[in-house]
N, C-alpha and C positions, 0 to 999 in steps of 0.2 A: 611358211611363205614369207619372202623378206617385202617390208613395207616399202622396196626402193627394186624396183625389177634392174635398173642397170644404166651406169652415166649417161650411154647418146641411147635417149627415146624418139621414137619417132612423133611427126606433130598429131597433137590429142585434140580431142574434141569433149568439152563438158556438157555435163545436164543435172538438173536435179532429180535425186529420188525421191516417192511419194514421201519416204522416211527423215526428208530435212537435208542426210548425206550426198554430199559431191563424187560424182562416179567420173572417173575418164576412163575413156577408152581408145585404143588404136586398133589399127590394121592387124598387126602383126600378134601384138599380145595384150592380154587385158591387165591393168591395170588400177585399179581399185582404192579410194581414199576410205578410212571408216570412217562408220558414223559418229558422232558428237561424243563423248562420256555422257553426258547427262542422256543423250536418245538411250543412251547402250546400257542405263542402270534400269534396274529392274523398279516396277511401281512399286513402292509400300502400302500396303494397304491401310487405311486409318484406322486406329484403333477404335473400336465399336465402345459410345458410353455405355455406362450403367444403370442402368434401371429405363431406358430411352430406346426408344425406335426407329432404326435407320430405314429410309423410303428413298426410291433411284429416284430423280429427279422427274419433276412432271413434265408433260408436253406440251404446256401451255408455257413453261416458265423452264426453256431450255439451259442445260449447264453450259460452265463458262468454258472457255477453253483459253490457253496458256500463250500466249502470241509467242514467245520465245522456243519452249519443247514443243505445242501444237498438245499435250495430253489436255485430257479431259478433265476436269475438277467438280467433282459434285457439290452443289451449294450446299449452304450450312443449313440445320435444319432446326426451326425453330417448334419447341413443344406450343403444340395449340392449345385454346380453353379448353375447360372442361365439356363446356357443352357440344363445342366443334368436337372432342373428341368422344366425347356417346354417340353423335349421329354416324363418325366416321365408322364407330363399331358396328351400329346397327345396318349399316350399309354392307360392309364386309364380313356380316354373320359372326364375329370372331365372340369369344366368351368373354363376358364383362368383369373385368380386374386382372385378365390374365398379361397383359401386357402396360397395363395402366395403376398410377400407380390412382386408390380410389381416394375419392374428394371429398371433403370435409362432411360432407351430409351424409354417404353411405359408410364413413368411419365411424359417426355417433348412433348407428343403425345398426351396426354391426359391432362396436362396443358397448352399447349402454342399452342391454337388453330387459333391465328394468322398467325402462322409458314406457313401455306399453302398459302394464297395470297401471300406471299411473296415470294416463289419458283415460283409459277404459273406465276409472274408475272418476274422473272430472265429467266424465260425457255420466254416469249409472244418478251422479248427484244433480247435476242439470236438470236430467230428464224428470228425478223425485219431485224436487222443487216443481216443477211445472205442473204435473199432478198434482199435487195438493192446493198448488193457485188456481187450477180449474175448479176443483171441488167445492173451495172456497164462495169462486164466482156462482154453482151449482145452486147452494147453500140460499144463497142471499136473492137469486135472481126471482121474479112472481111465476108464478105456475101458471104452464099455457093450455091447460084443460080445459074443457067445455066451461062455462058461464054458466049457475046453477037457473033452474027454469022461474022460479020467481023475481030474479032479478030485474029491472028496469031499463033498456036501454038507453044512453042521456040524451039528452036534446041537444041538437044546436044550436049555438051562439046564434043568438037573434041580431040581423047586420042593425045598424045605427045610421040612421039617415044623416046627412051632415045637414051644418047649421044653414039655413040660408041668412040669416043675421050676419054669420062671419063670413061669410063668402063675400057681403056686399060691405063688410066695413075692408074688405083687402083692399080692394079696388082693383080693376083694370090692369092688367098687367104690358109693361111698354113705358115708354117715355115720353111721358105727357108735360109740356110745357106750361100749361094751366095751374099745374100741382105743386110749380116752384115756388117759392117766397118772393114777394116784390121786394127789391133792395131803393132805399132812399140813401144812398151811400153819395156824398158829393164827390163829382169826376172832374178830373181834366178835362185837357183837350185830346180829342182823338192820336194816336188808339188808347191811351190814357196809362197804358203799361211800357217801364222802359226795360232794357236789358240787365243783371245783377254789375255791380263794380267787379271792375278784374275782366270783363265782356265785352265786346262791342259787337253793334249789328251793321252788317259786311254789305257798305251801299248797292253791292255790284250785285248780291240777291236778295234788292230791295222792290216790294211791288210796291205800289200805292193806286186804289181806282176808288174813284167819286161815286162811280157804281158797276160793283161786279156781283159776281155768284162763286158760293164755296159749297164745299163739301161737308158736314162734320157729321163722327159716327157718335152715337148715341144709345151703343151696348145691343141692339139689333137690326139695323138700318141705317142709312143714311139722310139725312135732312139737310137739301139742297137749300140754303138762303140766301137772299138778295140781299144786298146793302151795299155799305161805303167798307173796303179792303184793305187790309194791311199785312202785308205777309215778308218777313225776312229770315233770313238765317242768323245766327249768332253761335261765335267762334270767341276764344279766349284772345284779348290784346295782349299784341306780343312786346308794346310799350311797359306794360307791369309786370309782366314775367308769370305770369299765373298760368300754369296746366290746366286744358281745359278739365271740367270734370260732368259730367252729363247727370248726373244728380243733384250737385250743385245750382246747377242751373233750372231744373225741374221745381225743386225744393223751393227756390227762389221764386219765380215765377207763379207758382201753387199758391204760397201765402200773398201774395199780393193780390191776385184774382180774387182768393177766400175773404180778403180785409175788404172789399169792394162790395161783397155780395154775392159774390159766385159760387156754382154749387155743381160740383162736377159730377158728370148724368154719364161718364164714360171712363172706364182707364185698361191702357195693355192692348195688346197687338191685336190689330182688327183680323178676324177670320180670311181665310184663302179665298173662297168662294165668294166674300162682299165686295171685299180691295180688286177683285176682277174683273167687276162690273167695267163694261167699257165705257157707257157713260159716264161713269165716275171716275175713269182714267183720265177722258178726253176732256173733264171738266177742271182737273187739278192737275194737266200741266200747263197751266199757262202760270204756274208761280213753279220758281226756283227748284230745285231738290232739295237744298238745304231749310230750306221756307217747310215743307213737306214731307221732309225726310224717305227714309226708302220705305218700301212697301211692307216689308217684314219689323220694322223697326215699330216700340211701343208710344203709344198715345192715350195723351190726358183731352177729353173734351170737360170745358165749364162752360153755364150757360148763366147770364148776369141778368134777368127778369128787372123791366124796369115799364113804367108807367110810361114814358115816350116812345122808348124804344129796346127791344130787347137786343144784349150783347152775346157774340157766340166767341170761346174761344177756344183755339187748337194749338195745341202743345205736343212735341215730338221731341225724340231724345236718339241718338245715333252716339256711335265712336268718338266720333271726332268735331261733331256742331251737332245743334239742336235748334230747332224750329218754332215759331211762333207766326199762328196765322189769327188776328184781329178783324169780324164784321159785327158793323154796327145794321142793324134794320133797316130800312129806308126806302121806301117806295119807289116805286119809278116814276118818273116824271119827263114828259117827251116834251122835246126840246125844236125836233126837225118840223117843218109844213109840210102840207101835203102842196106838191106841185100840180095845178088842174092842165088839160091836153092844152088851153092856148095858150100858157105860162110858159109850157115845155117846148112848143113853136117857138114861140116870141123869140126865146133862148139859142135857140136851135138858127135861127136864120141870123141871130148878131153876131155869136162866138164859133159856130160850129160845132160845139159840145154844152151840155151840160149833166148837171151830178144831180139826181135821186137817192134818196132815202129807202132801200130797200133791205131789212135787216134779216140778219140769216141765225141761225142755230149757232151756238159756239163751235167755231173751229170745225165748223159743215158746212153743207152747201144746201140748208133746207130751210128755203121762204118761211119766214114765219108768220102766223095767220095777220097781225096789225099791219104785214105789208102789203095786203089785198089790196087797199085800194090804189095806192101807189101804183101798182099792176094794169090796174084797171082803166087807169089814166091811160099811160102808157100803150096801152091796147085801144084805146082809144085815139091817139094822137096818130096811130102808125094805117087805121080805119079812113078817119079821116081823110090822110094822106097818102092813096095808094102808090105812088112812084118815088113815096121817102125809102132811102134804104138804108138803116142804120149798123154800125158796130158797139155791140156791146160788151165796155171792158170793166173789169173785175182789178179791184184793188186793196191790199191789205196794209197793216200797218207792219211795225218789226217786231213783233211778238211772234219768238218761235226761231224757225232756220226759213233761208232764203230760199230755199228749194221747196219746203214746206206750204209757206206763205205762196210762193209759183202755182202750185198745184190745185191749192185754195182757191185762189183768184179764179183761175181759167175755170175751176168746178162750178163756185157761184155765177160767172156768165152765161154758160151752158145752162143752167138751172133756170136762169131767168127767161131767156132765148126759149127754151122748151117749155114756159110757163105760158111766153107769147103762141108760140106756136100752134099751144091746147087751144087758145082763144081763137084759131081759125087764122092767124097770117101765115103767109108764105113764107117757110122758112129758107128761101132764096134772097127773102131782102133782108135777111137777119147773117150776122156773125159773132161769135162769141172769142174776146180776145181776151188773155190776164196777164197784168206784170206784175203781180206781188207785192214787194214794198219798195221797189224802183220807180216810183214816179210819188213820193210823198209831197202833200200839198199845205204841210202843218209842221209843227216840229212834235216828234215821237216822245222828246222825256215826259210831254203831258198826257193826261188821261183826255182833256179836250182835242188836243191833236190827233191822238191816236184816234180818238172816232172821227175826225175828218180824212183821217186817211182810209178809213176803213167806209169804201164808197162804191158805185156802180155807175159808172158815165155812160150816156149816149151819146155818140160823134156816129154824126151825118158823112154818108161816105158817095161821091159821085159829085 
């Protein structure tokens, strides 16, 4: 058949075949293009390696195909481990080595048939050895036969009563302040310890009170004292260029306490369960953090025994500052009068207000018993006069946060108001109002001020 049917064809119509080849065809006669050389050469099959396993490709991991011919191309087949290939045998039942070639372990198994007397014979001497170190032990151990019949069984150790002598020269156990040594060590002036050189103590958490309350532990407890306060943080000046160093400053600090007469009854992180006490939370923030340091961080207590007055001190050590808190003893000594009902009139009808002495719990709102008679009055004055109707407002100083001190205020008037109340008045002519530390009547950087700020007015209302 010629590949050229004849000059004038009639008009063709194309299409493809499934085979890649161009077919026309007409009306009249058929017409025929072949297909490709490369469609039209027969496949070579690949030559099969040697000693290797050809596998048709898997059906997860389809063969490729030739975008040009369209044939198929079996991917290259890479030999698996050894151990992919025992399972793949044990999978497919086939007989082990017949297709594989074998792997280093079953070639020294199958070469070196020696190999086996000679383990046989490391396990025959093990085992002799062990035998005879039984026999050995056999040998030496005491014989566990009956007890012949005259023998004695022995006594028991007779217990030993303990001394009572030495129980009472231990003494007590705890921290007893009686036990210390009095020091005659001449002191400065208060708090009488300064910061090391290369240090300075950071005004801005600096406390100072004439008379407050502290904390300090003392190895199983806490001992709450009263006295004159000192409490600051201390940070490295960054005027001498010195790194802080938190031992340094301990170290520092340690000897000068001990050159005084101090004698440290405490050291190292106060336990979880003491440091949680809430009273002793509520009592030790009214100083700084850095004064304080954090809860987890370790502390030295010294305590200075002296014939006037004993000193307590607290030492803390943090990353980055270290703490010193300074009380000296000191009684307490009341300063305010008691205002009697016609005092509190007299007052009442010249100014419209006046200010009571009524002291509460730190940082609560819980009368304290010295404020009874205060109270008293007070309930008296309001007896007296049954169509007084008073407001009573609650005021604090600026220790703390302004929301804080708010909350304060308004709690200790309520407190007082429902202290009245108990006494039998009508709590329609009472009101409880607080402004916190927004109406100061003193100036706050002193410890006198702040207790004038820290007050309970009566203002007559109608």
């Amino acid at each position: 058949m010629s590949w050229r049917a004849s000059a004038a064809r009639p008009p063709t119509r194309s299409s493809h075949g499934p085979s890649g080849g161009r077919r026309r065809t007409t009306a009249g006669s058929a017409w025929i293009r072949p297909p490709s050389i490369a469609a039209s050469m027969p496949v070579r099959p690949r030559p099969r390696p040697i000693g290797r396993r050809s596998r048709p490709p898997s059906a997860s991991r389809p063969a490729r195909t030739s975008s040009s011919s369209g044939r198929t191309r079996p991917r290259r087949w890479v030999r698996p481990r050894a151990d992919v290939r025992r399972r793949v045998q044990a999978e497919s039942g086939e007989v082990a080595g017949r297709h594989l070639r074998p792997d280093p372990v079953s070639r020294i198994e199958m070469t070196r048939p020696h190999s086996f007397p000679f383990v046989h014979g490391l396990g025959a001497a093990v085992l002799a050895l062990s035998i005879v170190a039984c026999g050995q032990q056999d040998a030496t151990a005491p014989s566990a036969g009956p007890a012949p019949a005259d023998a004695t069984p022995a006594e028991p150790p007779t217990p030993v009563a303990p001394d009572a002598d030495a129980s009472d020269e231990a003494g007590p156990t705890g921290f007893d302040i009686a036990r210390l040594p009095v020091s005659r060590v001449p002191l400065g002036e208060f708090p009488y310890f300064s910061v090391p050189e290369g240090y300075r103590a950071d005004p801005l958490h600096t406390k100072r009170l004439n008379f407050g309350e502290a904390a300090f532990w003392v190895g199983d407890r806490f001992e709450r004292v009263e006295g004159k306060v000192y409490a600051t943080g201390i940070r490295a000046d960054r005027d001498s260029g010195k790194q802080f160093s938190a031992p340094e400053v301990a170290r520092n600090l340690q000897h000068v306490i001990e050159a005084a007469g101090g004698v440290e009854v405490a050291s190292g992180e106060i336990p979880r369960a003491s440091r949680q006490d809430e009273a002793i939370e509520t009592l030790m923030r009214q100083y700084h953090t850095e004064a304080r340091c954090w809860d987890d961080d370790p502390v030295q207590t010294f305590v200075i025994r002296r014939e006037a007055a004993n000193i307590w001190v607290r030492t803390c050590k943090s990353q980055r500052f270290a703490g010193l808190v300074v009380l000296e003893e000191e009684a307490f000594v009341a300063t305010s009068r008691l205002l009697p009902a016609d005092e509190l009139k007299r007052q009442l009808d010249a100014a419209g207000r006046v200010a009571v002495t009524v002291n509460f719990a730190t940082d609560k709102a819980d009368i304290l018993p010295e404020s009874t008679p205060q109270v008293e009055q007070v309930l008296r004055l309001l007896e007296e006069d049954a169509s007084l109707e008073l407001s009573i407002n609650g005021h604090t100083d600026d220790t703390g946060g302004a929301a804080h001190n708010q909350s304060l205020s308004e709690a200790r008037a309520r407190s007082l108001v429902d202290a009245l109340v108990a006494g039998g008045i009508d709590a329609a002519r009472l009101q409880a109002r607080g402004f916190g530390q927004s109406q100061p009547v003193a100036d706050n950087s002193t410890e006198t001020g702040r207790a004038q700020n820290r007050r309970v007015e009566l203002v007559k209302r109608g």
